[in-house]
N, CA, C and O atoms as a GROMACS GRO file, in nm:
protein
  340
    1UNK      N    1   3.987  -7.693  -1.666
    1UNK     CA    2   3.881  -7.682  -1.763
    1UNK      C    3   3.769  -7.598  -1.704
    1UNK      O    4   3.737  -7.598  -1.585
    2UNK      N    5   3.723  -7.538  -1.784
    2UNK     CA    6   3.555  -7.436  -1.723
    2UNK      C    7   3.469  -7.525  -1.646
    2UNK      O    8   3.487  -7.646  -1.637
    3UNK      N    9   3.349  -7.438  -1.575
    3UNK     CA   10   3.262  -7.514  -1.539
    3UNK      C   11   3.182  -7.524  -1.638
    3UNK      O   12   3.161  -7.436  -1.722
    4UNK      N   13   3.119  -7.660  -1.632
    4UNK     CA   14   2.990  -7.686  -1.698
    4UNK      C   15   2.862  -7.547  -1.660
    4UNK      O   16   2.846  -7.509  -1.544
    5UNK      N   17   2.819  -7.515  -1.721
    5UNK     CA   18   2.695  -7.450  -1.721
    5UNK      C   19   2.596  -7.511  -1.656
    5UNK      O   20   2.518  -7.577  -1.725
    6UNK      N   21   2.579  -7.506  -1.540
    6UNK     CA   22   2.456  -7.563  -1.392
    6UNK      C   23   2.299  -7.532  -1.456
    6UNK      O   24   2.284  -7.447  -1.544
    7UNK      N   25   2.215  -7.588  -1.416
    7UNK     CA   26   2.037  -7.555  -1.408
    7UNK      C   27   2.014  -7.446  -1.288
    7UNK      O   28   1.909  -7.384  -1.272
    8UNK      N   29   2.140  -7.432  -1.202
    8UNK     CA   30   2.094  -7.365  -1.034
    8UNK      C   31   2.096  -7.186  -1.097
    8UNK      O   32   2.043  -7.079  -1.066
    9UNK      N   33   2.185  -7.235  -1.192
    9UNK     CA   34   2.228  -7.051  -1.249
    9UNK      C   35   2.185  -7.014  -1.343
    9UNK      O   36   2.257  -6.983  -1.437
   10UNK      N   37   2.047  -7.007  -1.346
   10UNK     CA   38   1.931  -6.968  -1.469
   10UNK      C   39   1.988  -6.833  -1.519
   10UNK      O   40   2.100  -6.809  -1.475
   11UNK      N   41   1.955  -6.774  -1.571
   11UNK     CA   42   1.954  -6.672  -1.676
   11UNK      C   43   1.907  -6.557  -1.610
   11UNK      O   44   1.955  -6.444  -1.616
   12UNK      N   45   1.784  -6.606  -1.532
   12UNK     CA   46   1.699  -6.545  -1.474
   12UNK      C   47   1.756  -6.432  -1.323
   12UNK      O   48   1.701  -6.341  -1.262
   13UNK      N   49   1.934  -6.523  -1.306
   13UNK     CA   50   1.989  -6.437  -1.186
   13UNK      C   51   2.066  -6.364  -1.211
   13UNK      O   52   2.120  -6.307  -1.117
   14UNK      N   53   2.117  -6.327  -1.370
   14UNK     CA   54   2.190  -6.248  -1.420
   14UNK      C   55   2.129  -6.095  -1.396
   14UNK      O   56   2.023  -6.064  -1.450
   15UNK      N   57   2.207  -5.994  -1.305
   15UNK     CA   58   2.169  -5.873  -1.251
   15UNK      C   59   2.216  -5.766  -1.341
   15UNK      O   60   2.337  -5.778  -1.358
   16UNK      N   61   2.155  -5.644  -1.419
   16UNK     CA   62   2.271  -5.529  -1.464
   16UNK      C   63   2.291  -5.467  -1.435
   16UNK      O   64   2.209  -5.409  -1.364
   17UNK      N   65   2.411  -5.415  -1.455
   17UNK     CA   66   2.514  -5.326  -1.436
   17UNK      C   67   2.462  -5.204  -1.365
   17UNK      O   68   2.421  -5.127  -1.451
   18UNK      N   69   2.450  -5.165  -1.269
   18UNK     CA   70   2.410  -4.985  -1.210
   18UNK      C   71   2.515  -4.901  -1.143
   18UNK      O   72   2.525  -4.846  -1.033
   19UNK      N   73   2.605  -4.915  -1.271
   19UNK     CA   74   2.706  -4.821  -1.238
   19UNK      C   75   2.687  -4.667  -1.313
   19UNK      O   76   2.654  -4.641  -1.429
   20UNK      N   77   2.706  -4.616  -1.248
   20UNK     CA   78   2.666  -4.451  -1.281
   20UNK      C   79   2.789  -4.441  -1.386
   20UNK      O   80   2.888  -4.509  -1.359
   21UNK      N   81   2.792  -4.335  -1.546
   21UNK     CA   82   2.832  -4.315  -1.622
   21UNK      C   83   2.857  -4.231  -1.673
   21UNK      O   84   2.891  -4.229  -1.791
   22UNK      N   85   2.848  -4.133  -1.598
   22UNK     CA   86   2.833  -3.981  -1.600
   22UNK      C   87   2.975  -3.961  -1.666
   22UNK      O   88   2.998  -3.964  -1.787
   23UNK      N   89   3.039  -3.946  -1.596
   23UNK     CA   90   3.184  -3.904  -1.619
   23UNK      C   91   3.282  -3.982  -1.807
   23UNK      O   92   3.353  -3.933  -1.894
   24UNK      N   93   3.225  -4.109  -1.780
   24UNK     CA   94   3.260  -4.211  -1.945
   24UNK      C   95   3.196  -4.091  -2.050
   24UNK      O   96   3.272  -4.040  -2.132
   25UNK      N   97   3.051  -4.050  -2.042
   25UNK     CA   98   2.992  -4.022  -2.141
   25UNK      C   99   3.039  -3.860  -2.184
   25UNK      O  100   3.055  -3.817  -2.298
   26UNK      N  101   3.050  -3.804  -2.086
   26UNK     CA  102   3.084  -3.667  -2.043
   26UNK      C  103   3.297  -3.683  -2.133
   26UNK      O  104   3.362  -3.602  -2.199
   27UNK      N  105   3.317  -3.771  -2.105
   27UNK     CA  106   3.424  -3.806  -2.202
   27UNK      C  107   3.453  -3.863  -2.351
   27UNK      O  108   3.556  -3.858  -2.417
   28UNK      N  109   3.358  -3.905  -2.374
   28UNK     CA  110   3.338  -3.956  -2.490
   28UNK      C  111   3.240  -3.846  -2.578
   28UNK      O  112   3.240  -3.847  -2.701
   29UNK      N  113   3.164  -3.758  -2.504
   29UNK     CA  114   3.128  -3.640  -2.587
   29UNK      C  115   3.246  -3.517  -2.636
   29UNK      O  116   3.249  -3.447  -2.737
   30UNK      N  117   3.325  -3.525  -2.534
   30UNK     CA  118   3.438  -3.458  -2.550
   30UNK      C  119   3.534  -3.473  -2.641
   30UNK      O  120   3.558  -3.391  -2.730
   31UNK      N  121   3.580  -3.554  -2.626
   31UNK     CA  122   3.607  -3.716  -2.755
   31UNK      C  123   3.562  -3.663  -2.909
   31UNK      O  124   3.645  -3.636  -2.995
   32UNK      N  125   3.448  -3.655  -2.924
   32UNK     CA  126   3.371  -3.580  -3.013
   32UNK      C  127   3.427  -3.483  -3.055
   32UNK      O  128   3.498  -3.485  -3.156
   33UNK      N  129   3.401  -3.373  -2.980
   33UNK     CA  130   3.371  -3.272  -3.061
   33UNK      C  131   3.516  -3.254  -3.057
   33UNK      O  132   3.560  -3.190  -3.153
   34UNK      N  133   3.617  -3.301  -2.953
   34UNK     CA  134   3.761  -3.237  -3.048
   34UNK      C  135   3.798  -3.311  -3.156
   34UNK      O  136   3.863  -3.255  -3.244
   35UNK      N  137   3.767  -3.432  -3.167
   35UNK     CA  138   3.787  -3.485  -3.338
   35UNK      C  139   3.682  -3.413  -3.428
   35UNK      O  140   3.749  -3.373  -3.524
   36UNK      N  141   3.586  -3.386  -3.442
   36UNK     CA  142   3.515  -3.272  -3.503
   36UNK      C  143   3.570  -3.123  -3.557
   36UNK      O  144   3.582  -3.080  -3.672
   37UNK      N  145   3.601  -3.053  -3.410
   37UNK     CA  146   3.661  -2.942  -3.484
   37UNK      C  147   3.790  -2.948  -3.514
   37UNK      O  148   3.838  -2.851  -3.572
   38UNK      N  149   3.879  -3.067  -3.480
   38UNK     CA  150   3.995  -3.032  -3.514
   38UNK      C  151   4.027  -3.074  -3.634
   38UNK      O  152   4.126  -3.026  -3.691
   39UNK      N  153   3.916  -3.213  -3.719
   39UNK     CA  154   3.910  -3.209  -3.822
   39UNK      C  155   3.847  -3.077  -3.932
   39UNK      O  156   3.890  -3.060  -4.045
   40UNK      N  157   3.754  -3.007  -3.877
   40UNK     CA  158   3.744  -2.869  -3.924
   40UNK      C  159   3.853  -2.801  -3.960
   40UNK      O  160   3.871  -2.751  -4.070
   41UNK      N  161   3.959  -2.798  -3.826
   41UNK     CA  162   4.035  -2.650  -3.826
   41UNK      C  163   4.184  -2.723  -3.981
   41UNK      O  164   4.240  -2.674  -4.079
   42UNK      N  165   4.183  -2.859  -3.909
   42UNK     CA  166   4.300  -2.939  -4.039
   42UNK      C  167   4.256  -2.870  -4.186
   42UNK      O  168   4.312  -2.791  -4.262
   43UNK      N  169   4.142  -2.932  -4.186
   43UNK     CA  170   4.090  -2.906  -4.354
   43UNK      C  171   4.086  -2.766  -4.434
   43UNK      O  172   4.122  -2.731  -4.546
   44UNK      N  173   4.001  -2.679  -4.278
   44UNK     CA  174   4.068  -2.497  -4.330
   44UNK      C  175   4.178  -2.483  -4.335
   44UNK      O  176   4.207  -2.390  -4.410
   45UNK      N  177   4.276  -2.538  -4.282
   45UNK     CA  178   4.454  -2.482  -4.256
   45UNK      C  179   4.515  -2.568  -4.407
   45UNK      O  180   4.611  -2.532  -4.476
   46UNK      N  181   4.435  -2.676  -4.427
   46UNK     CA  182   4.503  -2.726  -4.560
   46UNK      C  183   4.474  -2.671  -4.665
   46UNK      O  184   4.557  -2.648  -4.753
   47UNK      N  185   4.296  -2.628  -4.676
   47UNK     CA  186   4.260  -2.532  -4.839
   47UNK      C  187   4.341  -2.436  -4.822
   47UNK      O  188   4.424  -2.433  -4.913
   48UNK      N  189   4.355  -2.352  -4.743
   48UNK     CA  190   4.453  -2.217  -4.686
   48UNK      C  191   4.572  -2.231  -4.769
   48UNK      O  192   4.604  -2.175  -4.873
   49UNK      N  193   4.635  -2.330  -4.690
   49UNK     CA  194   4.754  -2.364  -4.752
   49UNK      C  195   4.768  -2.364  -4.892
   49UNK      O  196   4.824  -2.282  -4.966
   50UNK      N  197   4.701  -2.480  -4.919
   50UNK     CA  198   4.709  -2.471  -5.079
   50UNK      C  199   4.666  -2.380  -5.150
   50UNK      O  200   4.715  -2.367  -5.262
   51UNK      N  201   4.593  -2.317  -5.119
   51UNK     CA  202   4.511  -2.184  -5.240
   51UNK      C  203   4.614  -2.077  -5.229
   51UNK      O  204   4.611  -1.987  -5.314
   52UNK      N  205   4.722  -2.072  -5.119
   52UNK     CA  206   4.812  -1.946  -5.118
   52UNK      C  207   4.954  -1.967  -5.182
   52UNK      O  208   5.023  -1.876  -5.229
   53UNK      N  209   4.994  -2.120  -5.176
   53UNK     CA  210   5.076  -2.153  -5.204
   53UNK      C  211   5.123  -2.264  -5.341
   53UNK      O  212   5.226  -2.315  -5.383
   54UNK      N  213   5.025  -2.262  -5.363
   54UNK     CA  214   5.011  -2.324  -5.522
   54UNK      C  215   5.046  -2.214  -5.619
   54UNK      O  216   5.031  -2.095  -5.590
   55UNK      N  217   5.098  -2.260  -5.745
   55UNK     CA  218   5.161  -2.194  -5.846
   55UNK      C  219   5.041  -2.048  -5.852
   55UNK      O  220   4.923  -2.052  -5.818
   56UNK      N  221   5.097  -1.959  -5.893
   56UNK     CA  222   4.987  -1.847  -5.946
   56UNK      C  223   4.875  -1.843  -5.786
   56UNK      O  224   4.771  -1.778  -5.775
   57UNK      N  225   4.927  -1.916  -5.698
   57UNK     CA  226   4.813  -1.847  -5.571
   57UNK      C  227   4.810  -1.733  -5.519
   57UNK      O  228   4.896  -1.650  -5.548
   58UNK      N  229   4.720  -1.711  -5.441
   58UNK     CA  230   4.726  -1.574  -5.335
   58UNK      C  231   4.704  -1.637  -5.232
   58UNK      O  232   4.634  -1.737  -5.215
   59UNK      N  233   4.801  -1.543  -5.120
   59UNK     CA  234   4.777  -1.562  -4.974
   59UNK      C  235   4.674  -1.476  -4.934
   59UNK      O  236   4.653  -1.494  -4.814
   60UNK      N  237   4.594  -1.379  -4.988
   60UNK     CA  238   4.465  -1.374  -4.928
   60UNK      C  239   4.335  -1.416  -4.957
   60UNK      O  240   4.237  -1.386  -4.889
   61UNK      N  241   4.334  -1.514  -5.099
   61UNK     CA  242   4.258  -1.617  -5.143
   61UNK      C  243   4.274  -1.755  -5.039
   61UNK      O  244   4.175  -1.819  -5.002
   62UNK      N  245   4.380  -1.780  -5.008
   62UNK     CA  246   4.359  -1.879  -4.906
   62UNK      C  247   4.348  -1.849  -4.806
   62UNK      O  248   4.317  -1.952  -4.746
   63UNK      N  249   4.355  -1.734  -4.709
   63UNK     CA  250   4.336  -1.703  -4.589
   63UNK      C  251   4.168  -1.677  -4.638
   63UNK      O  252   4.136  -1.794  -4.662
   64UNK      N  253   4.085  -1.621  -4.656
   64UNK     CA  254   3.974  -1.609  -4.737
   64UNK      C  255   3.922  -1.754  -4.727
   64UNK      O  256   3.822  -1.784  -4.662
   65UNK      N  257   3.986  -1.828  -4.784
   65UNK     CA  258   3.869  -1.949  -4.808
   65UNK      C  259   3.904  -2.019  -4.690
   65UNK      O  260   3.823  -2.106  -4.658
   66UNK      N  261   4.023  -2.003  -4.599
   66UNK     CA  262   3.994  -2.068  -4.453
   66UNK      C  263   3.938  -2.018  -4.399
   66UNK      O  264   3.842  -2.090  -4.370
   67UNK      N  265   3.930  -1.933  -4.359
   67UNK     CA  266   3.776  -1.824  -4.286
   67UNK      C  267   3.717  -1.844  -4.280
   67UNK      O  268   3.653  -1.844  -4.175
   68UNK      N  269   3.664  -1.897  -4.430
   68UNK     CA  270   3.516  -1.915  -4.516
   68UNK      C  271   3.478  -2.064  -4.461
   68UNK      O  272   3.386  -2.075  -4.379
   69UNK      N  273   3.543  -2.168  -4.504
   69UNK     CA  274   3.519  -2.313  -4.470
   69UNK      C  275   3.534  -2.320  -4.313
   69UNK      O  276   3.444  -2.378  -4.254
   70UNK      N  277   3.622  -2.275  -4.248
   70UNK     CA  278   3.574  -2.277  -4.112
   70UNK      C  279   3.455  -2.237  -4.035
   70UNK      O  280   3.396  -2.313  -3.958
   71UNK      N  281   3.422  -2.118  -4.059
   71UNK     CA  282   3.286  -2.027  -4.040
   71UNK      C  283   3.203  -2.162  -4.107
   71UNK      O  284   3.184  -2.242  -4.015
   72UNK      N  285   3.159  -2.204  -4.209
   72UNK     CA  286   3.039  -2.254  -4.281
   72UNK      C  287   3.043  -2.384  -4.170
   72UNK      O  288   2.941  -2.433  -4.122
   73UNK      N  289   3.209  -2.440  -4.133
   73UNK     CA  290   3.208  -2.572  -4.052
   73UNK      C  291   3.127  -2.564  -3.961
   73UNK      O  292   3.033  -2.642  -3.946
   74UNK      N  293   3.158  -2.457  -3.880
   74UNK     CA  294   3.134  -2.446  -3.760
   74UNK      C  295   2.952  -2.410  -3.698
   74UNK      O  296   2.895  -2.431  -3.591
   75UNK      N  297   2.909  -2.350  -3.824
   75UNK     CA  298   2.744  -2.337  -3.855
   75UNK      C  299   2.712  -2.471  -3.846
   75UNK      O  300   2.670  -2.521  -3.742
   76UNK      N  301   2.727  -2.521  -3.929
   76UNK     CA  302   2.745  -2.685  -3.981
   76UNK      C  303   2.781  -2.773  -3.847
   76UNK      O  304   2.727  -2.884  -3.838
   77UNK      N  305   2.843  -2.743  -3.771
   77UNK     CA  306   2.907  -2.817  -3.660
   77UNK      C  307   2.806  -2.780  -3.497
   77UNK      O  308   2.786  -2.847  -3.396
   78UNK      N  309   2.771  -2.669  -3.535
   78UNK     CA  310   2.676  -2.589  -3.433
   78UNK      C  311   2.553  -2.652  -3.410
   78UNK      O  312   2.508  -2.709  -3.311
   79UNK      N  313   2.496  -2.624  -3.556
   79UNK     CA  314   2.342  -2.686  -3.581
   79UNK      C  315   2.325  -2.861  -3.613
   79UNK      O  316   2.241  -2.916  -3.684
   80UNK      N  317   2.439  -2.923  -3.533
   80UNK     CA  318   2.432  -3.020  -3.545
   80UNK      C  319   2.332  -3.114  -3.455
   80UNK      O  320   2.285  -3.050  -3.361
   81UNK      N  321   2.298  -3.223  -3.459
   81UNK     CA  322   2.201  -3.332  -3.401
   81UNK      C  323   2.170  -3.311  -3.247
   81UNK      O  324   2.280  -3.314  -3.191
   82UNK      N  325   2.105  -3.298  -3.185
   82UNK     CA  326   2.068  -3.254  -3.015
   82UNK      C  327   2.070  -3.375  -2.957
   82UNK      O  328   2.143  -3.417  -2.868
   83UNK      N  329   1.960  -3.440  -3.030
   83UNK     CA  330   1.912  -3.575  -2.993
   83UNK      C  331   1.996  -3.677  -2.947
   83UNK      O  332   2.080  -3.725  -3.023
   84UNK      N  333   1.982  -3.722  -2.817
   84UNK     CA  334   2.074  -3.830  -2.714
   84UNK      C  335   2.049  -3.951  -2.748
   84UNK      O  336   1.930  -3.983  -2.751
   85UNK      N  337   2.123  -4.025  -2.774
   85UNK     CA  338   2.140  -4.210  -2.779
   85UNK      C  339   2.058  -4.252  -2.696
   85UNK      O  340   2.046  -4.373  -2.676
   0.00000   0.00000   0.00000
């Protein structure tokens, strides 16, 4: 069974954590931005797709509008938030 919870082990001796994090965060930004653009590059490669290959499409209407939505993503993805947690 656990120990009972003592009076000797106040609250007060609970120490935190000073482990350096450099490397977690430096991964988890990374983390980021490839789910970011690679949800970008999916979504251009799918309008693409479909605008060239749908009934009555053109393949340079969809190469065109992947260009287009990628470029606007990537403005969009650029000028995104600076500001740190």
């Amino acid at each position: 069974m656990a120990d009972p919870h003592h009076d000797a082990h106040g609250a007060d001796d609970y120490q935190r954590g000073e482990m350096a994090i450099g490397e977690q965060a430096a991964t988890w930004k990374l983390v980021q931005a490839m789910f970011s653009w690679g949800s970008l590059a999916i979504a251009a490669l799918l309008l693409g797709l479909v605008m060239a290959f749908r009934p009555g499409g053109n393949i340079f209407l969809g190469l065109f509008l992947c260009v287009a939505l990628f470029a606007v993503g990537a403005v969009w993805l650029k000028s995104g938030s600076k500001k740190a947690h």
